[in-house]
C-alpha positions, 0 to 999 in steps of 0.5 A: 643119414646121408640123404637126411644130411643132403638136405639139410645141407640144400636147405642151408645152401637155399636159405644163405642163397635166398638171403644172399640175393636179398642183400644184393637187391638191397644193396643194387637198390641204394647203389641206384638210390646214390646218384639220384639223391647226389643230383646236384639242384637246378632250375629256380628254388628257395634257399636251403640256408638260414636266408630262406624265403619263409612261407608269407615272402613264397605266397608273396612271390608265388601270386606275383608270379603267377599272375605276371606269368599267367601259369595257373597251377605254378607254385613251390613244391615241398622241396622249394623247388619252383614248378610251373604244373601243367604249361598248357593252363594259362590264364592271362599273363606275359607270354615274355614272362612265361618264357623266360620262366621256363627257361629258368626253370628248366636251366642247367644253372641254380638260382636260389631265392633268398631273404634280404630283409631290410638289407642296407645294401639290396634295393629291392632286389639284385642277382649274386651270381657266387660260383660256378661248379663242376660235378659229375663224371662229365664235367659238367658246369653250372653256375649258382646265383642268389636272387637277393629279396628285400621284402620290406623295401617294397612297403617304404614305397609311395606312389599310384597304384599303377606303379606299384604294380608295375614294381612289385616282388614278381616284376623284380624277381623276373628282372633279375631272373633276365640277368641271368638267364639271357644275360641282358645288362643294366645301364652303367652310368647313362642316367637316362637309358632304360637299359636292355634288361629293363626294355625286356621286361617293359615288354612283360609290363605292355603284355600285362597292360601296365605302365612301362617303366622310363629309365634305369636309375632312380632320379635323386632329390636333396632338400634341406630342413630349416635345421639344416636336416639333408633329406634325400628322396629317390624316385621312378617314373613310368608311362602309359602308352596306347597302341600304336602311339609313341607319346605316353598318355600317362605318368606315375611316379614312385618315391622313397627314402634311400635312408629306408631302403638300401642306402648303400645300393651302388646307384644310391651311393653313387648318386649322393657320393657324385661319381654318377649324377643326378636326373633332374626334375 
């Protein structure tokens, strides 16, 4: 009777024991699950909210930046996260370009990508930065911007081919990308200076063999209809120049109506409302 009750008593003992270890290996796996998840998001990647990218805006951006960059395997993970595949396989592309986006995407800082269609108020593109945040037993800080995209911006746009590819969705998405990451600035009011983030991504455009672009802020034109109709015109002008020689071998320019895209950009505001003036033709 005892030796039968011992062993029943060791085998009680070594199944609560054997179930007991169970539970603190299922326990120790979601303890080590926990931060992993908690891992706040960094580098570049689609908004998670209702004004995400959707799969025709990501192709769109993807092929742009791929072939700005030159990184042949970049693309968007399932996640939404942009990632750059294997570094070394390059196919032509901007060595400036592809520095700054690996610079992105290894920042300790967020930018989210998001969808601002037909926005009265984002002209092509534009960088929100909307906090800094503090998370971690560290302390550490990083901060969270909204890379801003109106889409259908780009299809209000005449002008040469040339231009158009020296303005596309990759272009500007890479220029506001050098905003943040290397904090260059937009002229503020000199109507004809490029700007020291426009002269870094000039730098992209002469790697690309594209035309550069001339000045910042776009130069504005008033007719007035025989009705009296104001009609306001918005454009850009970028050169071509051979190696070696300052003066340009080629002019395009792109036009557009601030009436269809973004009247309510601060340049196009200020621009019709007189605190900044006009270029003229």
């Amino acid at each position: 009777m005892n030796c039968t009750a011992d062993n029943s008593i060791n085998r009680h003992y070594n199944i609560r024991s054997f179930a007991l270890a169970l539970l603190l290996g299922a326990l120790s796996l979601t303890a080590l699950a926990v931060p992993r998840a908690a891992v706040q998001p960094t580098g570049v990647r689609n908004s998670s909210g209702p004004q995400r990218l959707n799969e025709k805006q990501l192709r769109q951006a993807q092929d742009s930046l791929r072939h700005k960059s030159g990184f042949m395997e970049l693309g968007f993970d399932e996640q939404g996260a942009l990632t750059l595949g294997n570094r070394q396989r390059i196919q032509g592309g901007s060595a400036t370009a592809r520095a700054l986006l690996i610079a992105a995407v290894d920042s300790a800082n967020l930018y989210e990508l998001e969808s601002h269609e037909r926005s009265p108020d984002v002209a092509f593109a534009r960088l929100y930065e909307s906090e800094d945040r503090e998370f971690g037993e560290t302390g550490k800080r990083m901060t969270i911007y909204q890379v801003q995209l109106d889409f259908a911006d780009f299809s209000y746009v005449s002008g040469a081919r040339e231009a158009k590819a020296s303005f596309d969705v990759g272009i500007n998405l890479l220029h506001e990308l050098t905003h943040g990451v290397l904090k260059l600035q937009d002229p503020r009011g000199e109507m004809d200076q490029i700007g020291e983030c426009d002269a870094h991504v000039n730098q992209m455009r002469r790697e690309l063999q594209l035309p550069e672009r001339l000045y910042y802020h776009p130069g504005i034109s008033v007719t007035q209809t025989l009705s009296g109709t104001r009609i306001v015109c918005a454009r850009l002008e970028f050169v071509e120049r051979q190696a070696g020689q300052s003066q340009p071998s080629a002019k395009y320019e792109l036009t557009w109506l601030p009436s269809h895209v973004s009247p309510n950009a601060q340049n196009i505001a200020g621009l019709q409302q007189g605190t900044l003036v006009a270029r003229s033709r």
